[in-house]
C-alpha positions in Angstrom: 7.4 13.6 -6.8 5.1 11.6 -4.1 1.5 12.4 -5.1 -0.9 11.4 -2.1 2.9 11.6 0.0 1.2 12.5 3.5 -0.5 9.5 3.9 0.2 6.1 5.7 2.6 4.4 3.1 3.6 7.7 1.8 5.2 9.6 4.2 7.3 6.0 5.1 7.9 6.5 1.1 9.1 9.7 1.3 11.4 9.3 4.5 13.2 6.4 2.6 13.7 8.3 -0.7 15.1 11.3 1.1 17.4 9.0 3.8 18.9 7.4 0.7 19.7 11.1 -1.0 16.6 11.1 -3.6 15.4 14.8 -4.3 11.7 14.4 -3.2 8.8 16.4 -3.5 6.0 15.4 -1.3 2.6 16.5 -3.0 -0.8 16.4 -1.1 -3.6 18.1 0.5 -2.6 17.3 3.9 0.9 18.4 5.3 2.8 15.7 6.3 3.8 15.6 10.6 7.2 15.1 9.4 9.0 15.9 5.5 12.1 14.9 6.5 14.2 17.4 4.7 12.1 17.1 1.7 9.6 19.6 0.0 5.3 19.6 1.0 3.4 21.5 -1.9 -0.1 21.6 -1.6 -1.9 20.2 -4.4 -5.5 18.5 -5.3 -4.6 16.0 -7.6 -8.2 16.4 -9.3 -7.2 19.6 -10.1 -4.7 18.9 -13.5 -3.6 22.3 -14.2 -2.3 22.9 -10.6 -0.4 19.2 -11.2 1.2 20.4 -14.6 2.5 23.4 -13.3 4.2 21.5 -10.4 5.9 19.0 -13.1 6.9 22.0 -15.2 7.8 24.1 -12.0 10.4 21.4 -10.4 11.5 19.8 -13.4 9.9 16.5 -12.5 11.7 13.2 -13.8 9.7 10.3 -11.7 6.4 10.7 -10.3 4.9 7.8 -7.1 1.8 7.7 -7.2 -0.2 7.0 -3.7 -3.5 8.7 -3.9 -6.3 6.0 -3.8 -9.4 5.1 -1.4 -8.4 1.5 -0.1 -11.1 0.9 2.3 -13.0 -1.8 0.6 -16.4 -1.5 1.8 -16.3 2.5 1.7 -16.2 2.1 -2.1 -19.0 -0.3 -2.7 -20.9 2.3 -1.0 -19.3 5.4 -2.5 -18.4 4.2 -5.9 -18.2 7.8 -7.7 -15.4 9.0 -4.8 -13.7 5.8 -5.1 -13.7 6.2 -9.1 -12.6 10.0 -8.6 -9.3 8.9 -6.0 -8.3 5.4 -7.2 -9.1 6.6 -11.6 -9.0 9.9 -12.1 -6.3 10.9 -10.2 -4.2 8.4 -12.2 -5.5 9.6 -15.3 -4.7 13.3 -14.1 -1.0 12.4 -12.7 -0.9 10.6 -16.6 -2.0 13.2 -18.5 0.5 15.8 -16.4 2.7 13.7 -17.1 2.2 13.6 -20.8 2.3 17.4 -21.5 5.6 17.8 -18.9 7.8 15.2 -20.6 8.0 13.6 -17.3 9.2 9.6 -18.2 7.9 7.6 -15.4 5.4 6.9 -12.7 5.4 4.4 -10.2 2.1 3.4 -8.9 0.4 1.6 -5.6 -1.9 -0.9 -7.3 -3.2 -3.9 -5.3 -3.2 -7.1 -4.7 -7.9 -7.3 -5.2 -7.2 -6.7 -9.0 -6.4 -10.8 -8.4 -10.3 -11.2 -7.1 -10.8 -14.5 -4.9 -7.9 -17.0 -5.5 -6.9 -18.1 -2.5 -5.6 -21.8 -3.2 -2.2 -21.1 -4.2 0.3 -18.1 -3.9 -0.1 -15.1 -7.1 1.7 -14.7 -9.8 1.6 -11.6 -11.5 0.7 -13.3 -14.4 -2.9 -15.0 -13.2 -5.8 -13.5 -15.0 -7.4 -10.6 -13.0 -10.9 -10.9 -12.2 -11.8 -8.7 -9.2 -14.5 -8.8 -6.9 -15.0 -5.6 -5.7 -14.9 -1.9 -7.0 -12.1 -1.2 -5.3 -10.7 -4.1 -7.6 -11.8 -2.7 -10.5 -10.7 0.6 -9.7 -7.2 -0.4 -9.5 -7.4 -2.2 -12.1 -8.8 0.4 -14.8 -5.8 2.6 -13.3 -3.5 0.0 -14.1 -4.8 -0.3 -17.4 -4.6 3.2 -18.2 -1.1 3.3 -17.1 0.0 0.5 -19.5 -2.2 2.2 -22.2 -0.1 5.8 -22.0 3.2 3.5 -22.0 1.9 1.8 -25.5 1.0 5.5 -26.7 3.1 8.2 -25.1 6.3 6.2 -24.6 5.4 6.7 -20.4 7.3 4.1 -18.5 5.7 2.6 -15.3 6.7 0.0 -12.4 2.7 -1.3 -10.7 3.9 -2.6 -7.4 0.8 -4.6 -6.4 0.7 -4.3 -2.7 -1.2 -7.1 0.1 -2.1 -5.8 3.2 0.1 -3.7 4.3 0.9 -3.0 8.1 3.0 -1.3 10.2 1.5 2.3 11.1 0.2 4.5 13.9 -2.4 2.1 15.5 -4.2 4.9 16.6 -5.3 6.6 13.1 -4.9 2.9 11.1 -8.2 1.4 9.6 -6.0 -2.7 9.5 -7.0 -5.3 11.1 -3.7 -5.3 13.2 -3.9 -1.5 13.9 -7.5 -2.6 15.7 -6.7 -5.3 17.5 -4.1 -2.9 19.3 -6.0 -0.2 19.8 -8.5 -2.6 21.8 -5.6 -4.2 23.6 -4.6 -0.4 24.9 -7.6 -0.1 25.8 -8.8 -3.4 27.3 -10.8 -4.2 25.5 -11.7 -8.3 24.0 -10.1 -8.6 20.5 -13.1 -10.0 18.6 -11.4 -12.2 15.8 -14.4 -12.6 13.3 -12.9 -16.2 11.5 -9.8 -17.3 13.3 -8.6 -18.8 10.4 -9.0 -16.2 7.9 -5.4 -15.4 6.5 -4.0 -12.6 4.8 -0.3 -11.8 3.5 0.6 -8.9 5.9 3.9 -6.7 4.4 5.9 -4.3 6.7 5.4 -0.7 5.4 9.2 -0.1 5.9 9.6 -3.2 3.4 6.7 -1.7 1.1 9.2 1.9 1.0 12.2 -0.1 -0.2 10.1 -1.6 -3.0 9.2 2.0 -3.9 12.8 3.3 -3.5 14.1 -0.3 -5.4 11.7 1.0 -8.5 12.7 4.1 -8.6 15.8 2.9 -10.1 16.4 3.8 -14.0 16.9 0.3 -15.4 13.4 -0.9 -13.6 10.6 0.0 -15.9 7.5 -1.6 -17.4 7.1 -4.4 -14.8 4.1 -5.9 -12.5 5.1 -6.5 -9.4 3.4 -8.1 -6.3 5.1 -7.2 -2.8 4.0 -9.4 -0.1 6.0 -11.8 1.9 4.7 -15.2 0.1 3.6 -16.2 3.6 -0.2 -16.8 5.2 -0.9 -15.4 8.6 -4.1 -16.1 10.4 -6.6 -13.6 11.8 -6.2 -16.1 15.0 -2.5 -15.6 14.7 -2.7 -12.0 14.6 -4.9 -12.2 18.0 -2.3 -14.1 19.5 0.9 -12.4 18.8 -0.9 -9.5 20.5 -1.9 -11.4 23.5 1.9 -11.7 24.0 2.1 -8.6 24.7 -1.0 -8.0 26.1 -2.0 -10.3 28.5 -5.3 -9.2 29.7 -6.9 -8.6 26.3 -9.1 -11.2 26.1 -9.1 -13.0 22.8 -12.7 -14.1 21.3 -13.3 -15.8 18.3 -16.4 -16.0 16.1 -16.5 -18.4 13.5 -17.6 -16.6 10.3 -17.9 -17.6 6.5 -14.5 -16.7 4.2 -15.1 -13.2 3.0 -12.9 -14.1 0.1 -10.0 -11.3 1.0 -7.4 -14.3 1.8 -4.5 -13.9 -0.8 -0.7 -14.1 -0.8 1.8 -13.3 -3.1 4.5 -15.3 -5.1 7.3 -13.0 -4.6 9.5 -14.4 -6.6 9.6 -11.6 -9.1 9.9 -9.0 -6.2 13.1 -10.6 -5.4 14.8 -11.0 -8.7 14.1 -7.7 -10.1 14.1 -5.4 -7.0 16.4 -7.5 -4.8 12.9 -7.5 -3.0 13.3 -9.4 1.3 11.0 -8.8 3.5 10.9 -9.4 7.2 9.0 -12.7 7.6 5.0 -11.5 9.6 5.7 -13.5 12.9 8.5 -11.5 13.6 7.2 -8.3 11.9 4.3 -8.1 13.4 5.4 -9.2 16.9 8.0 -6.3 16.8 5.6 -3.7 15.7 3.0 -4.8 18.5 5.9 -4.5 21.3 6.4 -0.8 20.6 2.7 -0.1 22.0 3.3 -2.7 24.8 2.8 -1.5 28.4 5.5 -4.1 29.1 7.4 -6.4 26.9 6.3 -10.1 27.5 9.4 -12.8 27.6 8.8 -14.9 24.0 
């Protein structure tokens, strides 16, 4: 079961697991567009009794869990919500879990339980020492998930995600999905610190990590999925001015806003057989699908 399966990563989640023959139940307050053969039930996650009778309902063996609040800044100002998404829900899917019998959960942490440590590519063993209460909030869920394992016997894969790409520009809150929607629609891609990096991840790449957890044998690991490489704000900006030529391209120089990390993947790939596809020609090929024409590279 996908808890939080409608959204962005989600419903890319739940397409994989079902294309590769995975019984999947999608579970969320929104109907996904498409379930692709899978089964929606509406549920509120904050709402445990209506969870456990799900797990007892449909026999439940592995639960995803994708509910969370990820805009940064929205959290610093709404700190109860993002507590109530990004804590309790985990707490709730745990505690479900615990009374059902169901064995595992699988959950989207993120890469700001690492805090500012941009010199040198994360391991999933540096010490975590966020800088923001989203940060935090991941991290007490992470905690709590490790902390039912010790008592209740629940296993657990954390996939800690980077920034994660690769979705309907039009609805996406990413820096990428942005700079496209202002390319459609002429207007000047304002890069605020052209040399600002971040490790951007295809979300298809992200669903194969989910479906590559799901596997028995995997259990009880941290994991960061990333691609290991830096890509530049001012990169970004130019790898849509490929394909959009008229979007005009300006760049303020701003302070680092301490959000520049990348991941040693090197765990990724040794336990889930993890390979992404490299961001310059990730994010090049997702640009070129919203392309009024495709510019010869």
């Amino acid at each position: 079961m996908i808890v939080g399966g409608s959204g962005f990563i989600g419903s890319e989640v739940a397409k994989t697991l079902i294309k590769n023959g995975i019984n999947t139940i999608v579970c969320d307050l929104i109907q996904p567009s498409i379930v692709y053969g899978g089964k929606w039930i509406r549920a509120d996650i904050l709402e445990l009794t209506s969870i456990e009778r799900i797990l007892f309902e449909y026999g439940v063996d592995t639960i995803i869990h994708l509910v969370g609040l990820p805009a940064i800044e929205y959290c610093e100002k709404n700190p109860h919500f993002s507590f109530l998404l990004n804590v309790v829900s985990v707490q709730h899917t745990l505690e479900a879990m615990r009374k059902g019998d169901v064995k595992k959960i699988i959950f989207a942490s993120s890469a700001a339980v690492y805090g500012l440590q941009a010199d040198k590519p994360l391991r999933e063993t540096e010490i975590t020492t966020p800088k923001s209460m989203y940060g935090y909030h991941k991290l007490i869920a992470e905690e709590a998930i490790r902390s039912y394992n010790y008592s209740y016997g629940i296993d657990y894969v954390i996939l800690r995600l980077f920034n994660v790409y690769g979705g309907d520009p039009y609805s996406g809150k990413d820096v990428i999905s942005i700079f496209i929607r202002r390319a459609i629609s002429n207007e000047p891609l304002v890069v605020k610190g052209p040399r600002k990096f971040r490790d951007f991840v295809h979300v298809n790449d992200v669903a194969k990590a989910f479906l590559a957890s799901s596997k028995e044998e995997i259990r009880n690991e941290i994991i960061n999925i990333g691609t290991g490489e830096k890509t530049t704000l001012g990169d970004v900006a130019k790898y849509i001015n490929e394909y959009f030529s008229n979007a005009k391209v300006i760049e303020e120089q701003t302070a680092d806003d301490g959000t520049g990390l990348y991941a040693d993947i090197s765990k990724a790939r040794s336990v889930l057989k993890f390979e992404p596809i490299r961001p310059r020609e990730g994010i090049r090929s997702h640009v070129a699908k919203y392309s009024p024409t495709i510019a010869v590279i």
